[in-house]
Residue, then its C-alpha position, 0 to 999 in steps of 0.5 A: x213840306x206840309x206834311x212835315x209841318x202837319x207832323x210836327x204840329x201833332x208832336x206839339x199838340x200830342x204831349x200837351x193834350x196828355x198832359x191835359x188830359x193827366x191834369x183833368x183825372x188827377x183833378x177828378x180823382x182829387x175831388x172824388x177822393x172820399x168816394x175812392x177811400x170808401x171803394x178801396x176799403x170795401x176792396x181790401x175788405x173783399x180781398x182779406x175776407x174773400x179772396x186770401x181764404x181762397x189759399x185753403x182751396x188746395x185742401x181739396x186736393x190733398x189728405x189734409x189733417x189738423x196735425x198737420x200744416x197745410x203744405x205737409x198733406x200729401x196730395x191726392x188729386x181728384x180722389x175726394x170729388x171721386x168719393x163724393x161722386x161714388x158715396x151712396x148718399x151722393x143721389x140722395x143729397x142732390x135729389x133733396x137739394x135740388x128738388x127744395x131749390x127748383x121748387x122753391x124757384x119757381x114758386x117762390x121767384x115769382x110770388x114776390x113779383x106778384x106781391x109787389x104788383x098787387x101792392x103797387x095797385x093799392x090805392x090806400x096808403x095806411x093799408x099799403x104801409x100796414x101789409x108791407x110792414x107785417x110782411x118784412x117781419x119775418x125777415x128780421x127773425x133768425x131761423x133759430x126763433x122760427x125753427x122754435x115756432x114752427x117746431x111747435x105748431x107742427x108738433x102732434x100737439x100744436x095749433x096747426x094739427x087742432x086746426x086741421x082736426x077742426x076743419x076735419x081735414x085729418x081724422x089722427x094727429x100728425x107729428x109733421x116734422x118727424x114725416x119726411x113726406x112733409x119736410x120739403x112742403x114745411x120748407x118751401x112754405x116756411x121760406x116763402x111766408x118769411x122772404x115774400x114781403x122783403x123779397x118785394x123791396x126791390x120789386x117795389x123800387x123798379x115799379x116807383x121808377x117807372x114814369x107816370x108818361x106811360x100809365x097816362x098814355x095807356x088811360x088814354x088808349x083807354x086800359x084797365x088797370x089789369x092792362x097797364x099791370x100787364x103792358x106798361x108795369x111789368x114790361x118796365x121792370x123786366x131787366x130788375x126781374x131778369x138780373x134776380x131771376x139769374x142770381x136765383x138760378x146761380x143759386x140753385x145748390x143752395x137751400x138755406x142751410x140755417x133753415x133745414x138745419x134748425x128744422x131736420x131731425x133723424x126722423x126726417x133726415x132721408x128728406x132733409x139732407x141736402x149738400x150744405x147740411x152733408x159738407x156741415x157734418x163731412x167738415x164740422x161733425x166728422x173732421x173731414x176737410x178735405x173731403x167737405x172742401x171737394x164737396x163745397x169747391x164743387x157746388x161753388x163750380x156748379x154755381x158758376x156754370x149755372x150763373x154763366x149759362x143762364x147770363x148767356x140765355x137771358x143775353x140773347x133772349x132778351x138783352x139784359x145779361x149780367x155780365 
């Protein structure tokens, strides 16, 4: 008999608890309703801009041609990644893209971490506010302008070969740009004198949030300032570094097309051809689509295995993952 009583109870109480429940989200949901327009937008922008361009992913798979639609392409199946895998060019393009981005990661991943550290230790404010100013700069400059510039000052007549020549540091003039045994150095160091200063924002950000408990609590353990960088700074903002350090890897097949583009000449091609500047002429210079869409899918699934692979590393070493 209580058993009944106990079950009819919860029938009672199970419809007005959903139905509360119902009310608290639609009430939620109507005060929250600006936010929601704004994440709707930004969704149906993603899904146009993104996700609707997917469709033309299928050209990989066939022999598409401009005369034709889409659909009418005959298919191929894998015959484009084939080809790409069996082109001569294909260990050239892959030992330049690769050999520009891992040296371009671990040289140029952590100087920006060191950039903020040694800002964050600045005790003047002027000064502080001075050097971040004229290291975001170069940020807000397209290639265009900077390939212009340093088109100039690596030219046989530029001011970096009278300053060498001054130094004494080479007997001859050297035309840089037309040398392919200087064309990665020019782009690694290019890249990094433009993005260090911006690449610190998010850095700098981290380290304000750490909490002013823990540098007290290590000056009365008596640190340095050397040790509170080491034991209390850098430990803190470890998850920030850990997520960009796994967005980094993921983005190891990408070597700023813009930048090599505006730099890479004939004179320098064999150093300078790396997968976006060979999907560019394949695509845009060539007409080969299909051919240029396997090149492009392919990177995009090389990506991917990177980012999940390095997401499942930096999980189970240190907890902070991702996804």
């Amino acid at each position: 008999m209580e058993a009944k009583i106990v079950r009819a109870e919860e029938q009672v109480i199970a419809p007005s608890t959903k139905k509360g429940r119902l009310k608290r989200d639609l009430k939620r949901m109507n005060s929250q309703k600006y936010l929601q327009i704004m994440a709707l937008l930004g969704m149906v922008w993603m899904f146009i801009f993104n996700y609707v361009p997917m469709y033309g992913l299928i050209i990989a798979f066939k022999e598409f041609s401009i005369i034709s639609t889409i659909r009418e392409a005959p298919w191929v199946g894998l015959m484009q990644f084939k080809e790409f895998l069996q082109d001569e060019n294909f260990w050239t393009v892959l030992k330049n893209t690769l050999g520009i981005s891992l040296i371009k990661l671990l040289i140029g991943f952590p100087l920006p971490i060191i950039f903020a550290l040694m800002l964050n230790e600045l005790t003047s404010l002027k000064f502080k506010k001075m050097v971040q100013t004229i290291t975001y700069l170069p940020h807000f400059l397209s290639w265009v302008v900077l390939g212009g510039i340093l088109t100039t000052w690596l030219s046989d007549i530029g001011i970096i070969n009278d300053i060498l020549l001054n130094l004494g540091f080479i007997n001859e003039r050297i035309s840089f740009l037309a040398e392919p045994q200087y064309f990665w150095g020019i782009v690694i160091i290019s890249d990094i004198w433009k993005e260090i200063g911006w690449s610190a924002i998010i850095y700098l950000a981290a380290i304000a949030g750490v909490s002013t408990e823990l540098y007290e609590s290590s000056t009365i353990d008596g640190a340095n300032r050397f040790q509170k960088m080491w034991h209390v700074t850098l430990p803190s903002i470890r998850p920030t570094i850990t997520i960009l350090f796994i967005l980094a890897v993921s983005g190891v097949l990408n070597s700023n097309f813009d930048q090599i583009l505006v730099l890479r000449n004939a004179l320098n091609e064999s150093a300078s051809n790396v997968i976006d500047i060979y999907v560019y002429q394949m695509g845009v210079q060539n007409a080969r689509y299909s051919y240029a869409t396997a090149v492009g899918l392919l990177k995009a699934i090389i990506a991917f295995i990177l980012l999940y692979t390095a997401n499942r590393i930096t999980k189970k070493l240190d907890g902070t993952s991702l996804f």
